[in-house]
N, C-alpha and C positions, 0 to 999 in steps of 0.2 A: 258208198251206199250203206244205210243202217242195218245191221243182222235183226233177223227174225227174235233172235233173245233180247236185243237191247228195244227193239219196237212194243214189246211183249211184257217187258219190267217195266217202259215208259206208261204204259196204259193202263196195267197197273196202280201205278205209284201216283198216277194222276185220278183216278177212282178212290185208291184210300184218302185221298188230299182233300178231294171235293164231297164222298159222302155220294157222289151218281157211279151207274153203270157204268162198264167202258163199252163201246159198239165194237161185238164180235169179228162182227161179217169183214173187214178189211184186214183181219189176224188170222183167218180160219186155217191158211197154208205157213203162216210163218214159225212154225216149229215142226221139227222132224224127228222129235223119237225122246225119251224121258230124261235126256242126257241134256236137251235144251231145254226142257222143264224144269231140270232141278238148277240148271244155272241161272232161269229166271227167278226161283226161290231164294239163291243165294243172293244176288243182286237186289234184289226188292228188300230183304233183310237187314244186310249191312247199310243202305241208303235208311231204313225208317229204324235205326239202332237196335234194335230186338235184343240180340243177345248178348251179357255183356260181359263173357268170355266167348271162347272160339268155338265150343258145341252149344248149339241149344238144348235146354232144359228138358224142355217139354216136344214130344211129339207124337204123329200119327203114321199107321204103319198097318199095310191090309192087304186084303185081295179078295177078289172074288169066288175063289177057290185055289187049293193047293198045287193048282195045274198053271193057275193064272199068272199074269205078271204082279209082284208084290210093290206097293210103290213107298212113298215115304215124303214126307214132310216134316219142318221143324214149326215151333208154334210159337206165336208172338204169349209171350207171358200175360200182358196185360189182357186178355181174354182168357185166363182160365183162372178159375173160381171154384170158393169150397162150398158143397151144397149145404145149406140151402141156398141160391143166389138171383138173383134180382138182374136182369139183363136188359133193362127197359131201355138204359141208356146206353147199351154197344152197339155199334151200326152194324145191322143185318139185314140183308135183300132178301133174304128168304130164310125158313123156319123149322127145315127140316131136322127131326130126329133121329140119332142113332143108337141104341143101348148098347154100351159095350165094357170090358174089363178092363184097365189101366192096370199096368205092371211096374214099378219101381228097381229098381236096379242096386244091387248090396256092396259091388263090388268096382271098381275098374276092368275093362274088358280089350287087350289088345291085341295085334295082331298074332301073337304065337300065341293067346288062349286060342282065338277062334278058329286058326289054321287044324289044332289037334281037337277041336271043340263035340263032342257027339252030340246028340239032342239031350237026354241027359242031363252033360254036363254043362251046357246052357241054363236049364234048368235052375242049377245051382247059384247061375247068376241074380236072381229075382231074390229079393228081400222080402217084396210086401206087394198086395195087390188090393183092387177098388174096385168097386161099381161106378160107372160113367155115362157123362152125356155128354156125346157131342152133339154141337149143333151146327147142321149144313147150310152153308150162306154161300155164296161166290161174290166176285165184283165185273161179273159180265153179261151183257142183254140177254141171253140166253137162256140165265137161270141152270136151271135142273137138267137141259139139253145143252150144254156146254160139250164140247167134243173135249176127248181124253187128254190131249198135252195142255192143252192150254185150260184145263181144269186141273191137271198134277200142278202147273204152272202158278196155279194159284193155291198152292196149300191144300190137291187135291176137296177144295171145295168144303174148307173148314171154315167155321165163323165162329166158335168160343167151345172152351170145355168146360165142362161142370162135374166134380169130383168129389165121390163119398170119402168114408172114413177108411184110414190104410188098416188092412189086418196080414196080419206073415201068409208068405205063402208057403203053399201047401199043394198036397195030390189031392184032384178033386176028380170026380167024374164028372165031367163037363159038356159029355151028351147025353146025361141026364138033367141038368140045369135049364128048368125052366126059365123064362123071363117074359117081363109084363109091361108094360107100359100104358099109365095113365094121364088124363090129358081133365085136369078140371073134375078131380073124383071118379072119371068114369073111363075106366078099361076100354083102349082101345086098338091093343096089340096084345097078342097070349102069341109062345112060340116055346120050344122046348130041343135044347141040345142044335141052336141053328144057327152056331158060329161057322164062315163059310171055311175058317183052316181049321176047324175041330178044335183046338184047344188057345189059350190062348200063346202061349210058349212057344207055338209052333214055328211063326214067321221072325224068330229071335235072331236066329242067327244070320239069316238076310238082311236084317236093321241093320244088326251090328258091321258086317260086311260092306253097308252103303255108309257108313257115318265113318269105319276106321278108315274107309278106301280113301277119306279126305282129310280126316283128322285125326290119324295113329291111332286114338286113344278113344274110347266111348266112355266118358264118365262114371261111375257110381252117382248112385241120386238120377239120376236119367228117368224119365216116367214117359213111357210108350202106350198109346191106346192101341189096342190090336184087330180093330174089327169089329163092323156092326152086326147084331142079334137081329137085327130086326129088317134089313135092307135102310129104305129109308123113311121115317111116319113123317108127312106134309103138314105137318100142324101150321095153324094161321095165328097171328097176332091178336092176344087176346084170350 
């Protein structure tokens, strides 16, 4: 009989292929916990080539709050983009937005840093950081109601990133930082200090903890988006 992981990468891989939805409703129980989520991420990855060494490049890494579960995803490169960019041509089911900061990585990161690692000296690992967008798309009927594994399952529910200019990082106060969001000239997100882990640094060392648990080693060059500012703005095409 097929596993719920292998049925789950199938429907998948068959969605990205064709460009349609895959139907939820006959998937809704076949995953049981984030542990068959991310082995649908890895499966779907290595079957559509993504990465073309053994860590991805690029990813996504968040939570709802510091109390919550933090999840994580690796990102297909050919969706992320330096702003200004043009997305007309990348399949998207949906258009949601997220305002968030991208953090770049200075160094390699492995498991005796992180075992002795404080918040800190995490800290120390960031290079450089950016203003970002992501944009939220899935490839299932569902949309925006997508139940939790089988939305971590899909790249927790990414569809492209869009990346400003890198500047070093730095201490910043970070629930003082506002942020805005404009849609066609005209503002229509204002929010201020309402990252849900407070800063963006915070969930550093959980990344890095999900990515050595598989591959020793976390990269230098590694670029993590941490979290959206804004939950999520439903923008429409257009």
């Amino acid at each position: 009989m097929e596993s719920g992981v292998s049925q789950v990468a199938k429907a998948l891989l068959a969605s990205r292929r064709s460009g349609q939805v895959a139907d939820v409703g006959p998937l809704l129980e076949a995953l049981h916990g984030s542990e068959d989520a991310y082995a649908v991420q890895a499966l779907v990855a290595a079957q559509l080539g993504w990465h073309s060494g053994p860590v991805a490049k690029y990813w996504k890494s968040g939570g709802a709050s510091r109390e919550s579960i933090i999840t994580h995803a690796g990102l297909p490169p050919q969706g992320v983009r330096h702003s200004p960019a043009d997305l007309s041509q990348w399949p998207l089911h949906l258009h949601g937005i997220e305002a968030e900061i991208a953090i770049r990585l200075g160094c390699d990161v492995n498991d005796e840093m992180l075992s002795s690692a404080s918040e800190q000296d995490a800290r120390g690992w960031i290079s450089e950081f950016t203003v970002a967008i992501e944009v939220i798309s899935n490839h299932w009927s569902s949309g925006y109601d997508t139940p939790l594994w089988l939305k971590l399952a899909d790249l927790q529910s990414h569809g492209a990133l869009v990346l400003s200019d890198w500047q070093p990082w730095r201490e910043h106060k970070w629930a003082e930082q506002a942020c805005e969001i404009s849609v066609n000239d005209q503002t229509v997100v204002r929010c201020t200090g309402s990252l849900p882990l407070g800063s963006p640094d915070w969930g550093l060392r959980t990344f890095a903890r999900h990515v050595i648990g598989t591959h020793r080693v976390l990269p230098k060059g590694t670029v993590v988006t941490t979290g959206s500012w804004n939950g999520i703005y439903r923008a429409k095409a257009g």
